[in-house]
Structures are given as structure tokens and as C-alpha cells.
N, CA, C and O atoms as a Tinker XYZ file with bonds, in Angstrom:
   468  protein
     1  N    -18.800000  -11.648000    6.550000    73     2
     2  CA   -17.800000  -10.783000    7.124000    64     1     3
     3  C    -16.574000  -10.759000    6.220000    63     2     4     5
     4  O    -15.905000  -11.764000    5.984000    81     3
     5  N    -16.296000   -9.427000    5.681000    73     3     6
     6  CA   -14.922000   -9.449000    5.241000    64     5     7
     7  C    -13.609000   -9.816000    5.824000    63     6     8     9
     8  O    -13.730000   -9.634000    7.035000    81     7
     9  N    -12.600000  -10.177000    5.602000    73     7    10
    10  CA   -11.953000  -10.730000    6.458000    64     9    11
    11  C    -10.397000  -10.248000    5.858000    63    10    12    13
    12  O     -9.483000  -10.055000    6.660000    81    11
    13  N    -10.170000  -10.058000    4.230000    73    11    14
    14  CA    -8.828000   -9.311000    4.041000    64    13    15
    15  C     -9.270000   -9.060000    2.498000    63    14    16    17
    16  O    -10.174000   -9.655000    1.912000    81    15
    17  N     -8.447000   -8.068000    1.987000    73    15    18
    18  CA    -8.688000   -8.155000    0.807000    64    17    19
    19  C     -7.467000   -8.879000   -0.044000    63    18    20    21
    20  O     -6.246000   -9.022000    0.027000    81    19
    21  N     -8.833000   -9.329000   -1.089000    73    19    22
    22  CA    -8.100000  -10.718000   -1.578000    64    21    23
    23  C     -6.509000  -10.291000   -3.358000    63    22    24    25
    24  O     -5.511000  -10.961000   -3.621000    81    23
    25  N     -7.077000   -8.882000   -4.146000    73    23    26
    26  CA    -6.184000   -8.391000   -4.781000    64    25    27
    27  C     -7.028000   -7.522000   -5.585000    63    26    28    29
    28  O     -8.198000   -7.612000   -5.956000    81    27
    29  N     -5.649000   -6.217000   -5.836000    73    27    30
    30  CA    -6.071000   -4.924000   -6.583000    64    29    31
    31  C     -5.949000   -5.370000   -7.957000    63    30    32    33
    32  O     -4.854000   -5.875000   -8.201000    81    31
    33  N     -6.706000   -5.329000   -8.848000    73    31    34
    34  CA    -6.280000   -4.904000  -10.121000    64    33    35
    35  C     -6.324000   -4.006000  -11.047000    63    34    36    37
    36  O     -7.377000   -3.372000  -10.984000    81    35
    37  N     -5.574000   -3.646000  -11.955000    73    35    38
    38  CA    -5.458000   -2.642000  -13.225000    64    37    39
    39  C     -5.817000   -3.401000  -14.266000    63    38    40    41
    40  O     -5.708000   -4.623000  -14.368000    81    39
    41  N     -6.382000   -2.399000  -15.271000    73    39    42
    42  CA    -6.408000   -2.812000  -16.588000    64    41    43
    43  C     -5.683000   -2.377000  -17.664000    63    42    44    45
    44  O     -6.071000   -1.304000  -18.127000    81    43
    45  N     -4.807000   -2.858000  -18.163000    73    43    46
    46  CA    -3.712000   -2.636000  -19.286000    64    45    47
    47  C     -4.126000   -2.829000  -20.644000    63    46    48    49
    48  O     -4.848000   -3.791000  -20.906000    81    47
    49  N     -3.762000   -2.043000  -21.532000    73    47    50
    50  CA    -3.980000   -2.585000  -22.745000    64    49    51
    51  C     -3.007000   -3.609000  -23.679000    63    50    52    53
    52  O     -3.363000   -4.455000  -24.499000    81    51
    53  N     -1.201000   -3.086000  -23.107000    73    51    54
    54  CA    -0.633000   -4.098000  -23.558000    64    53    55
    55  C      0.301000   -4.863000  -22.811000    63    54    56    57
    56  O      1.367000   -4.465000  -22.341000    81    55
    57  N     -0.246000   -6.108000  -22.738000    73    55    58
    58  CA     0.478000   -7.008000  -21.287000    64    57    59
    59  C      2.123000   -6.751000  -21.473000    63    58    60    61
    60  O      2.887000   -6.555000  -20.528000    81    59
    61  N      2.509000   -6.791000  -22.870000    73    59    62
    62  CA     4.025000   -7.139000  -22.568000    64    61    63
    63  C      4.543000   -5.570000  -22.329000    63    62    64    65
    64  O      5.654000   -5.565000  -21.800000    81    63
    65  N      4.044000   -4.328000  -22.572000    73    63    66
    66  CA     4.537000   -2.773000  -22.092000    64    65    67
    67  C      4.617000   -3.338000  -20.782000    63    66    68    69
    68  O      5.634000   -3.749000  -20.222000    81    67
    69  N      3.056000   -3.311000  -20.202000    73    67    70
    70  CA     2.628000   -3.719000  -18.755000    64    69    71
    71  C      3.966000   -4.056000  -17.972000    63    70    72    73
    72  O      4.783000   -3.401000  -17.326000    81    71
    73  N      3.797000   -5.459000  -18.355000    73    71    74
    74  CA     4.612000   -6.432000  -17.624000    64    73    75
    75  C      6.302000   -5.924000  -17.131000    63    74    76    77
    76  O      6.831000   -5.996000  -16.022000    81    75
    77  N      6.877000   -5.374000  -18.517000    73    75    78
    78  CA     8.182000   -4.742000  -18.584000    64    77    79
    79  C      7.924000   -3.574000  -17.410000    63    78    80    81
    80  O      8.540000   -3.633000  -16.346000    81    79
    81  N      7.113000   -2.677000  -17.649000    73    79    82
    82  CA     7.056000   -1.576000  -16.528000    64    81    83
    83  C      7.005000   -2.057000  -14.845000    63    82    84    85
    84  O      7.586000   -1.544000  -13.889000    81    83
    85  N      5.797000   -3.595000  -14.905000    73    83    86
    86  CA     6.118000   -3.535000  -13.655000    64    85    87
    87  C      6.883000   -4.336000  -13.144000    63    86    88    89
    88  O      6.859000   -4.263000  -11.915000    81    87
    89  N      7.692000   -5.223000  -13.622000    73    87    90
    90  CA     8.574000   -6.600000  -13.106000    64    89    91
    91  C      9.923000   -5.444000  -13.818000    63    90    92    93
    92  O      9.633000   -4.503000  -13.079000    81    91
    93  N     10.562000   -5.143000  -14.277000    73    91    94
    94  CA    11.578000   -4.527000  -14.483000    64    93    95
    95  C     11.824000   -2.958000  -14.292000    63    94    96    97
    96  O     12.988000   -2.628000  -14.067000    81    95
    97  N     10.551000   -1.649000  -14.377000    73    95    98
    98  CA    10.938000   -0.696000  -13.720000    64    97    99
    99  C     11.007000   -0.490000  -12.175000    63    98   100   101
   100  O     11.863000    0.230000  -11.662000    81    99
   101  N      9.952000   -1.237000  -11.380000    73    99   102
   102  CA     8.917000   -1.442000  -10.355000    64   101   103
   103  C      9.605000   -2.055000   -9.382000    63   102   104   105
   104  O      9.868000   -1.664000   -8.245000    81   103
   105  N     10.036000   -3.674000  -10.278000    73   103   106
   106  CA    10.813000   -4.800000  -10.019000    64   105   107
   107  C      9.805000   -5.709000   -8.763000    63   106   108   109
   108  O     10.058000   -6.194000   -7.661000    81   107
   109  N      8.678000   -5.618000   -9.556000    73   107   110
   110  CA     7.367000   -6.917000   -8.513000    64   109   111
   111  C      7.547000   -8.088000   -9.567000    63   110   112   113
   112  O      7.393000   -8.081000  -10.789000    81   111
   113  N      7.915000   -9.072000   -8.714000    73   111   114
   114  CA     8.096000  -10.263000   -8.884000    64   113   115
   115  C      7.104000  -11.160000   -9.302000    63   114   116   117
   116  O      6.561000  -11.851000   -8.439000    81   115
   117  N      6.685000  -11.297000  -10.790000    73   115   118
   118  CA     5.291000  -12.175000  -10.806000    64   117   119
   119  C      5.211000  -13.705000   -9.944000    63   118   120   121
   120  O      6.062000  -14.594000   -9.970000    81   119
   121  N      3.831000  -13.691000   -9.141000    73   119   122
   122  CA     3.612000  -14.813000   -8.548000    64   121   123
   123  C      2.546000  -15.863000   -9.127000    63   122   124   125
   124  O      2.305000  -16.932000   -8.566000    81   123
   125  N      1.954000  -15.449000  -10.278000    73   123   126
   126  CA     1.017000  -15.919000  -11.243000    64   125   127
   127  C      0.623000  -15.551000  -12.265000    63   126   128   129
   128  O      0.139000  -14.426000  -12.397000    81   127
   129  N      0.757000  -16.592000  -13.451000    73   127   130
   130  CA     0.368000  -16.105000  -14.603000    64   129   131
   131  C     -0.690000  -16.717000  -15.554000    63   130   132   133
   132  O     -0.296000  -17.568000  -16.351000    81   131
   133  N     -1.819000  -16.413000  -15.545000    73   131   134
   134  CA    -2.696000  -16.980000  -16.594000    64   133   135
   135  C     -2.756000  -16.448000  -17.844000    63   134   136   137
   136  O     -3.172000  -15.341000  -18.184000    81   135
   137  N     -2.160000  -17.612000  -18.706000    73   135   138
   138  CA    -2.543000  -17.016000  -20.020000    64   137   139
   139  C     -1.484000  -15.670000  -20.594000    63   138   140   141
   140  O     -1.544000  -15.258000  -21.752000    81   139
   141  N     -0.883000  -15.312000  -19.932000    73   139   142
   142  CA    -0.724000  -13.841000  -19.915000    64   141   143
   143  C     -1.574000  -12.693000  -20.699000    63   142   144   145
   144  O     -1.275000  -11.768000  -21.455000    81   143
   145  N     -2.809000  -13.221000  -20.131000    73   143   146
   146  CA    -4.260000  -12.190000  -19.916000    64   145   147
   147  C     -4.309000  -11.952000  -18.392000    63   146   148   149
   148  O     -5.276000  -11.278000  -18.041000    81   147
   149  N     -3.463000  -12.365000  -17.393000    73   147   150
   150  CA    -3.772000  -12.040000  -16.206000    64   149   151
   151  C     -2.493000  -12.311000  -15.567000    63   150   152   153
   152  O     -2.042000  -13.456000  -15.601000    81   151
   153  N     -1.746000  -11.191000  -14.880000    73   151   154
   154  CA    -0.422000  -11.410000  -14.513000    64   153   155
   155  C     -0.893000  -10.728000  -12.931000    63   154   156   157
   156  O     -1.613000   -9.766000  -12.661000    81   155
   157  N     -0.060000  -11.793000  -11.974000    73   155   158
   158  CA    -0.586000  -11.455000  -10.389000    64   157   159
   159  C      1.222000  -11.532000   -9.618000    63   158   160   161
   160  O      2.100000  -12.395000   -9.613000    81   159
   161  N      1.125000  -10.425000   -9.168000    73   159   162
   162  CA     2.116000   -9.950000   -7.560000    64   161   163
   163  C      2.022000   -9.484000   -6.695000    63   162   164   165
   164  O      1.783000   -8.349000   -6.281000    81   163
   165  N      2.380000  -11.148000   -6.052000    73   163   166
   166  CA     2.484000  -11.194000   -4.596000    64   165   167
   167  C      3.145000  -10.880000   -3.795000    63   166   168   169
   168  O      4.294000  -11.262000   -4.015000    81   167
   169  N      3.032000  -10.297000   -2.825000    73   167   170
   170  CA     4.188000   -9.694000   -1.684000    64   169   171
   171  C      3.571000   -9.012000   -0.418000    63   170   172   173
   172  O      2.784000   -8.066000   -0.375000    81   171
   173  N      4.000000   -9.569000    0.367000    73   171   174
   174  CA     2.995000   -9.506000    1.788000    64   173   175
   175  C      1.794000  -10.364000    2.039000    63   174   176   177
   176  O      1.633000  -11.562000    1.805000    81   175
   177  N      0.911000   -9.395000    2.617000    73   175   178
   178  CA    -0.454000  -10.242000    2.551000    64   177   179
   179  C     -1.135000   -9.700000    1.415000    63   178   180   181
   180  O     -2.316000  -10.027000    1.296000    81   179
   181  N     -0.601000   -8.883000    0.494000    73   179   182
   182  CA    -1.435000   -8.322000   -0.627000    64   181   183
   183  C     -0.815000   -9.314000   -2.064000    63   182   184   185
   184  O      0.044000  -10.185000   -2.205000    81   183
   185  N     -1.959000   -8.490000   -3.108000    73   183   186
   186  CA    -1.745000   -9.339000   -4.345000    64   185   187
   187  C     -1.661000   -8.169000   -5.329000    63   186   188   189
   188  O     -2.273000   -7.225000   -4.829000    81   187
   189  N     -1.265000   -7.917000   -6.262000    73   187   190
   190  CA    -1.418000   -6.479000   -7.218000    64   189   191
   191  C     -1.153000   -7.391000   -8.227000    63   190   192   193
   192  O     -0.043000   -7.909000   -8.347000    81   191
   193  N     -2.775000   -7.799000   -9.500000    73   191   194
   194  CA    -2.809000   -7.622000  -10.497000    64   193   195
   195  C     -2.882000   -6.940000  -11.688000    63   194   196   197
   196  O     -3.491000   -5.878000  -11.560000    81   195
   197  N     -2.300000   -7.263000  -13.315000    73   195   198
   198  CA    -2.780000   -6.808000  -14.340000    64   197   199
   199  C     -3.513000   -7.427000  -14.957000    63   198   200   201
   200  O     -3.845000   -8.577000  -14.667000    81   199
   201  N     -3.970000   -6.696000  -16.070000    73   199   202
   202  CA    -5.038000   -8.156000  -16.894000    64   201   203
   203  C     -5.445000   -6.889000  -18.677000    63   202   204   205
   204  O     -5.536000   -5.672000  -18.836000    81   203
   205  N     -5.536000   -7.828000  -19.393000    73   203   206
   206  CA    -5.805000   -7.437000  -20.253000    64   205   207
   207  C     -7.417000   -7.819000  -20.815000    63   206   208   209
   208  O     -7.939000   -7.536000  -21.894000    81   207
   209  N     -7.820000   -8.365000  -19.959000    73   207   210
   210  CA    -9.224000   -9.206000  -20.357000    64   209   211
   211  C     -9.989000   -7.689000  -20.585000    63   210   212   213
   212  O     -9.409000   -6.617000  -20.412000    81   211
   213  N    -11.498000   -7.842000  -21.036000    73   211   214
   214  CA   -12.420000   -6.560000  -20.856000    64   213   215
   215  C    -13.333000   -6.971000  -19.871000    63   214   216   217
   216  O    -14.242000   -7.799000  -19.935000    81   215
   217  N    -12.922000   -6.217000  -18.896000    73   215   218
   218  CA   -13.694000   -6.258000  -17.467000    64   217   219
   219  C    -14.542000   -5.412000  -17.616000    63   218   220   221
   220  O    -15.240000   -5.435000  -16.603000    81   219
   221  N    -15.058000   -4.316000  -18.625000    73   219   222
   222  CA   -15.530000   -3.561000  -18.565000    64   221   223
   223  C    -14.778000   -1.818000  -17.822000    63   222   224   225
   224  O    -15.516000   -0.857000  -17.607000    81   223
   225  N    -13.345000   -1.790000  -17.569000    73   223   226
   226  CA   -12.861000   -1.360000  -17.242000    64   225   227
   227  C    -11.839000   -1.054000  -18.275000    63   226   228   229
   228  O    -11.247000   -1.716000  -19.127000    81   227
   229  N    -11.845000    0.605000  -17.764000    73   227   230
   230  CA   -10.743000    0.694000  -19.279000    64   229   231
   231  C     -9.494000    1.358000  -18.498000    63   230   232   233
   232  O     -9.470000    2.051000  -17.480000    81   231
   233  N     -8.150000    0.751000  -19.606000    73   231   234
   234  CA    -6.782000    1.142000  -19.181000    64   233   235
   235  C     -6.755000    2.843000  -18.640000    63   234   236   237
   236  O     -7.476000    3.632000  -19.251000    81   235
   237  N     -5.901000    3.347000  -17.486000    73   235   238
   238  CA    -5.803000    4.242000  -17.642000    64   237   239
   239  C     -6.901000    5.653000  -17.178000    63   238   240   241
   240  O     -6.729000    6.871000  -17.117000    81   239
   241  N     -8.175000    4.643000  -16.884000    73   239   242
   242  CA    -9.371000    5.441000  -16.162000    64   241   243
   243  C     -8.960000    6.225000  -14.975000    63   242   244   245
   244  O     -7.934000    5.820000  -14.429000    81   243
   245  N     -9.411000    7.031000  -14.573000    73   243   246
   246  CA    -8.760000    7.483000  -13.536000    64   245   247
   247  C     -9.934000    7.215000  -12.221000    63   246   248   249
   248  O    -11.066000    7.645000  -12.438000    81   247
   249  N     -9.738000    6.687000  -11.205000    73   247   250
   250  CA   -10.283000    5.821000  -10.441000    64   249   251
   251  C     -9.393000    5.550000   -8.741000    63   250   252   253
   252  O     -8.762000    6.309000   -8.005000    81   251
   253  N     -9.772000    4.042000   -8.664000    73   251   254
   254  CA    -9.018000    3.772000   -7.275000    64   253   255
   255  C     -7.099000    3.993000   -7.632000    63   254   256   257
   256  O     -6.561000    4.019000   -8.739000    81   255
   257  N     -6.594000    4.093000   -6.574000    73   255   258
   258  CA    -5.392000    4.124000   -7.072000    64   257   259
   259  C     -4.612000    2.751000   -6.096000    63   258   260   261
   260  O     -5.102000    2.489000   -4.998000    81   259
   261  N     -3.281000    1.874000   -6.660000    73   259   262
   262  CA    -2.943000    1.278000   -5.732000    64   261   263
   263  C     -1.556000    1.962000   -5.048000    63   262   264   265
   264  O     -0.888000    2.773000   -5.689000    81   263
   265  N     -1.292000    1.657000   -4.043000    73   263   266
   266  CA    -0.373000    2.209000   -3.074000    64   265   267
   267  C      0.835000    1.123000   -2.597000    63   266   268   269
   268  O      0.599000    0.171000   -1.853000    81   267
   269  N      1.990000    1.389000   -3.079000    73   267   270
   270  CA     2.880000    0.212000   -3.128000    64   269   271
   271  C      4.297000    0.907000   -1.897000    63   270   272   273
   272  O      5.096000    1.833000   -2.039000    81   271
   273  N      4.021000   -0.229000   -0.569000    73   271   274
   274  CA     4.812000    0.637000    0.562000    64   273   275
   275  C      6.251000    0.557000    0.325000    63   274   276   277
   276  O      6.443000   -0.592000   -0.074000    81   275
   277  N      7.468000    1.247000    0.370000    73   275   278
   278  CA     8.578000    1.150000   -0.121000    64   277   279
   279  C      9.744000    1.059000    0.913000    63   278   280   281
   280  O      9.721000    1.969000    1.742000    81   279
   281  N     10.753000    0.159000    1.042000    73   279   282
   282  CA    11.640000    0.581000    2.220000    64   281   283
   283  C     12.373000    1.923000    2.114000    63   282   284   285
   284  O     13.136000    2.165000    3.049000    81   283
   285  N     12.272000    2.872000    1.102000    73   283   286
   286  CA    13.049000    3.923000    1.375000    64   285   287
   287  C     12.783000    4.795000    0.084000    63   286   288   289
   288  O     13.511000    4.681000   -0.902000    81   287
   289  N     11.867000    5.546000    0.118000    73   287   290
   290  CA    11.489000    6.404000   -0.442000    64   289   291
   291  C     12.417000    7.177000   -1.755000    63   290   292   293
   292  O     12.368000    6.916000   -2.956000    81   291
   293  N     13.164000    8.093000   -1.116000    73   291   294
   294  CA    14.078000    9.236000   -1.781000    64   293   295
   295  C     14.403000    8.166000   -2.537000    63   294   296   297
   296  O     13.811000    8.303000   -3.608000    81   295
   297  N     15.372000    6.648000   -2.531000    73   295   298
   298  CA    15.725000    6.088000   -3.628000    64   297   299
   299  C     15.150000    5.676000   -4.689000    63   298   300   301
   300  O     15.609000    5.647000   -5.831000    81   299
   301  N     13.554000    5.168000   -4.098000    73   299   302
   302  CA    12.991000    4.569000   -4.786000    64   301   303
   303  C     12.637000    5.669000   -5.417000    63   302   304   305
   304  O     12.623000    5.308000   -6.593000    81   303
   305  N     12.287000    6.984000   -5.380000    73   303   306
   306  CA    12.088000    7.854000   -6.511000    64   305   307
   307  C     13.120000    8.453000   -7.228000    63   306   308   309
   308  O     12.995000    9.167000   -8.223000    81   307
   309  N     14.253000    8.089000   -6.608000    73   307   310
   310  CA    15.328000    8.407000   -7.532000    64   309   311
   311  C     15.908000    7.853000   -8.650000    63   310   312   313
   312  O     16.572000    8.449000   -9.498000    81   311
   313  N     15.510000    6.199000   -8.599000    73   311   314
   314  CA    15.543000    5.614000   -9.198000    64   313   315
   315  C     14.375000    5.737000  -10.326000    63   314   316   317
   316  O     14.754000    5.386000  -11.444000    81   315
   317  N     13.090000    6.151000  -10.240000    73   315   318
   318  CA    12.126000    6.008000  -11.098000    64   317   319
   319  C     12.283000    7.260000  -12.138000    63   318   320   321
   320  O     11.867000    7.345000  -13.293000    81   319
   321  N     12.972000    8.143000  -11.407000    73   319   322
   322  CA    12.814000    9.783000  -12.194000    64   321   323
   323  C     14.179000    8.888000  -13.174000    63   322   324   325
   324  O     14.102000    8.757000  -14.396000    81   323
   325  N     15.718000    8.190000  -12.085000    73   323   326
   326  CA    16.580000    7.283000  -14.002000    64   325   327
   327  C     15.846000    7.096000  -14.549000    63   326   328   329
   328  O     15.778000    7.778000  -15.571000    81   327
   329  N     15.076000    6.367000  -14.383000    73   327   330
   330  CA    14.173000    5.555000  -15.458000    64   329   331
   331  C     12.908000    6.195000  -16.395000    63   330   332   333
   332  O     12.136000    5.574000  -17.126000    81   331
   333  N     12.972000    7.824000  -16.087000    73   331   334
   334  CA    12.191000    8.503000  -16.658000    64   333   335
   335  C     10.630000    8.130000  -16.599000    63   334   336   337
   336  O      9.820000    8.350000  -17.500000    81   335
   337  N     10.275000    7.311000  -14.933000    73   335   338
   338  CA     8.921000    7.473000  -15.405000    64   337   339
   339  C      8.080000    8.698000  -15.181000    63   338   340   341
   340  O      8.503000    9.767000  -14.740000    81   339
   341  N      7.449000    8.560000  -15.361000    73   339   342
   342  CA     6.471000    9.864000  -15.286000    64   341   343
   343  C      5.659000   10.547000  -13.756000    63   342   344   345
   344  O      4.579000   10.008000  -13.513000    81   343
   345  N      5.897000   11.139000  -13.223000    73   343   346
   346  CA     5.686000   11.734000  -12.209000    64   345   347
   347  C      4.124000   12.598000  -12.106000    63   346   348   349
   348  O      4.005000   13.715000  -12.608000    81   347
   349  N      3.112000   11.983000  -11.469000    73   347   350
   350  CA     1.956000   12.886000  -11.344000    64   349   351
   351  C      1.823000   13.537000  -10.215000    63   350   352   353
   352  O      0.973000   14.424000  -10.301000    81   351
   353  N      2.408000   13.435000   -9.022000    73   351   354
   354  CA     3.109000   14.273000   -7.852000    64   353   355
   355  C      4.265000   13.608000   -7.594000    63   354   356   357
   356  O      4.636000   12.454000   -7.809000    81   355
   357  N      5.097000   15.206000   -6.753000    73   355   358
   358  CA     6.161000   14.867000   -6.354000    64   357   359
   359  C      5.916000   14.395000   -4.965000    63   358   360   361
   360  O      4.842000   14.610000   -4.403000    81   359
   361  N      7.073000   13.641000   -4.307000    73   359   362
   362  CA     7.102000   13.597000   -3.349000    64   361   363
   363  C      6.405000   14.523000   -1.901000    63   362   364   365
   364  O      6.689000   15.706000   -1.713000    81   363
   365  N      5.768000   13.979000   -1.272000    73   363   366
   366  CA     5.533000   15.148000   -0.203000    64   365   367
   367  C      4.794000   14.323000    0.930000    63   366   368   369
   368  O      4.435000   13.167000    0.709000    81   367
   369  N      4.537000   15.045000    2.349000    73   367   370
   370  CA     4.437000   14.441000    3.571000    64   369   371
   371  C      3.243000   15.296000    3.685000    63   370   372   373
   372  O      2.901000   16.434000    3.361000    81   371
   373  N      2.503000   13.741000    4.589000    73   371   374
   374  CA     1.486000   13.990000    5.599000    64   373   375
   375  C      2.171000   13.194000    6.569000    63   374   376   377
   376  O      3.236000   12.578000    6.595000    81   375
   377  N      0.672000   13.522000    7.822000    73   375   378
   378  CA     0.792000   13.343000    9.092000    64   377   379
   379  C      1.757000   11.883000    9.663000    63   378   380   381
   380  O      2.656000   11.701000   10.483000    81   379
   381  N      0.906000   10.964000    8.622000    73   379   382
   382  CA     1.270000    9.538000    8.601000    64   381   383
   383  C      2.782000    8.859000    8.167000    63   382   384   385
   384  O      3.588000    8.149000    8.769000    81   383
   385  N      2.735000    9.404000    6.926000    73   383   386
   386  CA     3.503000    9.397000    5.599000    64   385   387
   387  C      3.935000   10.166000    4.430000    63   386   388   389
   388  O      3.288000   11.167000    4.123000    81   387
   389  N      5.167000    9.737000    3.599000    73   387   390
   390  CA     5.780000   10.205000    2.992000    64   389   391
   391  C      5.589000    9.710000    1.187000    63   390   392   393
   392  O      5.811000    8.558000    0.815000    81   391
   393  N      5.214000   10.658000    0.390000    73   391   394
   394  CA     4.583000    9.477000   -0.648000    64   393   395
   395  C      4.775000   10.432000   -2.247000    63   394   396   397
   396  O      4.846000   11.653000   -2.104000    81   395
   397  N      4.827000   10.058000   -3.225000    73   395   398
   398  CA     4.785000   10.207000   -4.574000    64   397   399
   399  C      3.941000    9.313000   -5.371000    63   398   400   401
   400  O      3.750000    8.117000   -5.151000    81   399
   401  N      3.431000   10.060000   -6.369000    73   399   402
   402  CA     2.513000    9.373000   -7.293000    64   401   403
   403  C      2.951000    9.050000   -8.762000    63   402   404   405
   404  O      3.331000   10.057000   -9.359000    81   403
   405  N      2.988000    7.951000   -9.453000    73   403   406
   406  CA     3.737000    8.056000  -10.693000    64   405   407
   407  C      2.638000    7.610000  -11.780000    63   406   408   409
   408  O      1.572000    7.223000  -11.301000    81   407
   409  N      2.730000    7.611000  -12.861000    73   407   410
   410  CA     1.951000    6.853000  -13.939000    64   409   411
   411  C      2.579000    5.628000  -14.623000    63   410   412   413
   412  O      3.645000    5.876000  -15.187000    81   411
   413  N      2.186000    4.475000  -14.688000    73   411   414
   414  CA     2.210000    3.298000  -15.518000    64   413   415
   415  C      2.117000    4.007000  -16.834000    63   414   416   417
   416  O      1.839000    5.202000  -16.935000    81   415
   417  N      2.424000    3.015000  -18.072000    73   415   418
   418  CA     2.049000    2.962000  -19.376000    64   417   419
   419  C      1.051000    3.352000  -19.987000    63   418   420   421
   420  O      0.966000    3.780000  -21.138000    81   419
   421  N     -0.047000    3.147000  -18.892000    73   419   422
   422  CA    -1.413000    3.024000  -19.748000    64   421   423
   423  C     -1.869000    4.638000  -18.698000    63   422   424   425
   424  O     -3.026000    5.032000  -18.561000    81   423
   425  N     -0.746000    5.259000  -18.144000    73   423   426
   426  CA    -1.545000    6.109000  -17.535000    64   425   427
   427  C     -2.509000    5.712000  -16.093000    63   426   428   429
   428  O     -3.411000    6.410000  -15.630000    81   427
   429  N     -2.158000    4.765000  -15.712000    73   427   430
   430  CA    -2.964000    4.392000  -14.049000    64   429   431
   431  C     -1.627000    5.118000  -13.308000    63   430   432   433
   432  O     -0.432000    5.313000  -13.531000    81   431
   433  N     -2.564000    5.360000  -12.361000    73   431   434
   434  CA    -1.890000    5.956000  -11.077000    64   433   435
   435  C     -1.147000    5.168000  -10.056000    63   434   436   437
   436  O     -1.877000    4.342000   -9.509000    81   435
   437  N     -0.156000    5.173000   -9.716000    73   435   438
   438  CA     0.980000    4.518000   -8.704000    64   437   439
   439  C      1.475000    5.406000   -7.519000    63   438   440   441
   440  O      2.330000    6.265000   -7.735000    81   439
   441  N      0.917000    5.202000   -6.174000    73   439   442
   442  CA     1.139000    5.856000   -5.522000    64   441   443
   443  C      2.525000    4.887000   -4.904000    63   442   444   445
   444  O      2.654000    3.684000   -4.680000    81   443
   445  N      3.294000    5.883000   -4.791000    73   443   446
   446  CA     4.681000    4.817000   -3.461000    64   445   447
   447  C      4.882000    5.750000   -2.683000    63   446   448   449
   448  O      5.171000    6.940000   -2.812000    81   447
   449  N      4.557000    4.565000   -1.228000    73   447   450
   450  CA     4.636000    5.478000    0.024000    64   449   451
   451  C      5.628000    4.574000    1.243000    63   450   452   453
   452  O      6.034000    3.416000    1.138000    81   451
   453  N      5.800000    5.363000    2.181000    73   451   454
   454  CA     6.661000    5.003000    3.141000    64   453   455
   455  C      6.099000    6.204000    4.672000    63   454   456   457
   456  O      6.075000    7.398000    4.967000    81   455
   457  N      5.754000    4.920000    5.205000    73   455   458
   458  CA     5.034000    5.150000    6.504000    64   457   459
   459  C      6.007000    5.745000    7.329000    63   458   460   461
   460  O      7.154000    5.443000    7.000000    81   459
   461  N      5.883000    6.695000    8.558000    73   459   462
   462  CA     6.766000    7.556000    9.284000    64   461   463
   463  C      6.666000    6.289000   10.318000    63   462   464   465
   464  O      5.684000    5.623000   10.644000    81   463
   465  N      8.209000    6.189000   10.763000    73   463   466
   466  CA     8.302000    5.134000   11.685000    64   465   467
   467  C      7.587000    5.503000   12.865000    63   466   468
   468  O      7.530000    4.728000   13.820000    81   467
């Protein structure tokens, strides 16, 4: 029986771009580091890794996407468009939620969303 899931990961090609994009544009707090071939953040009951190993997975594939919940939307994309990241949708609402999609370095997909109270 499944019981939670245990962590998402991406595959990067260069840990230290990586890392800068997501602990300083992002601002996820690393909670583990192996090697720095494998960088892990924790927050909540979830885990969102990178890794540079060859998993057989390549940077930038276009695939699952992860979804990072935000306390407040409009800033948090206001802040990302300062920071010039790259935008693969804008902002926009469904039934549930309110959400934008951005690109990492390597081109993976970043969804940030914020649930309708």
C-alpha cells in the first residue's frame, strides 16, 4: 500500500546554475546534500529534488511537472518576472486554483500555484 509520496525529482545538468536558481531565485531551503550530485528540499510533507547523476533522464525533458504551493501568488510572480525568469504560462484560474508555469535553467517546468481558499 502506498502510503505518501516519498520525493519529486529533476534532472539538471549543472548543479551549481541549478542550485542558484532554486535556493536563491525560488528561495527552497536545501535540507540535504549528497555529494552535490543530489541536492534535496524539504518543506511540508513533501521533498523536491535535483540531481545531476544519469538516471537515464535527461535535463529539461518535457514530462511530469512539479507544483510548488505559494502563500500569495501575484507576488510570487512578481517577483520571478524581477528576476527575469522565464514564463511558459501566465498566470490564470481554474475551478480550484490560481497558477503560473515558469522554466528552470535546464528548461523543466515549474508550476506555482495557490489554492482558492
Amino acid at each position: 500500500m502506498i502510503t505518501s509520496m516519498a520525493f519529486t525529482v529533476y534532472p539538471v545538468s549543472d548543479m551549481a546554475r541549478s542550485r542558484a536558481f532554486y535556493e536563491h531565485v525560488l528561495g527552497l531551503p536545501v535540507s540535504d546534500n549528497y555529494r552535490d550530485v543530489w541536492v534535496e528540499y524539504a518543506f511540508g510533507d513533501s521533498t523536491f529534488a535535483i540531481t545531476t547523476t544519469d538516471m537515464g533522464h535527461t535535463p529539461g525533458a518535457k514530462g511530469a511537472v512539479v507544483a510548488f504551493e505559494v502563500s500569495d501568488l501575484d507576488a510570487f510572480v512578481h517577483k520571478m518576472k524581477e528576476r527575469a525568469v522565464p514564463f511558459v504560462t501566465e498566470t490564470f484560474d481554474t475551478p480550484v486554483c490560481r497558477m503560473a508555469v515558469i522554466e528552470d535553467p535546464d528548461g523543466n517546468h515549474i508550476t506555482i500555484h495557490k489554492r482558492h481558499q
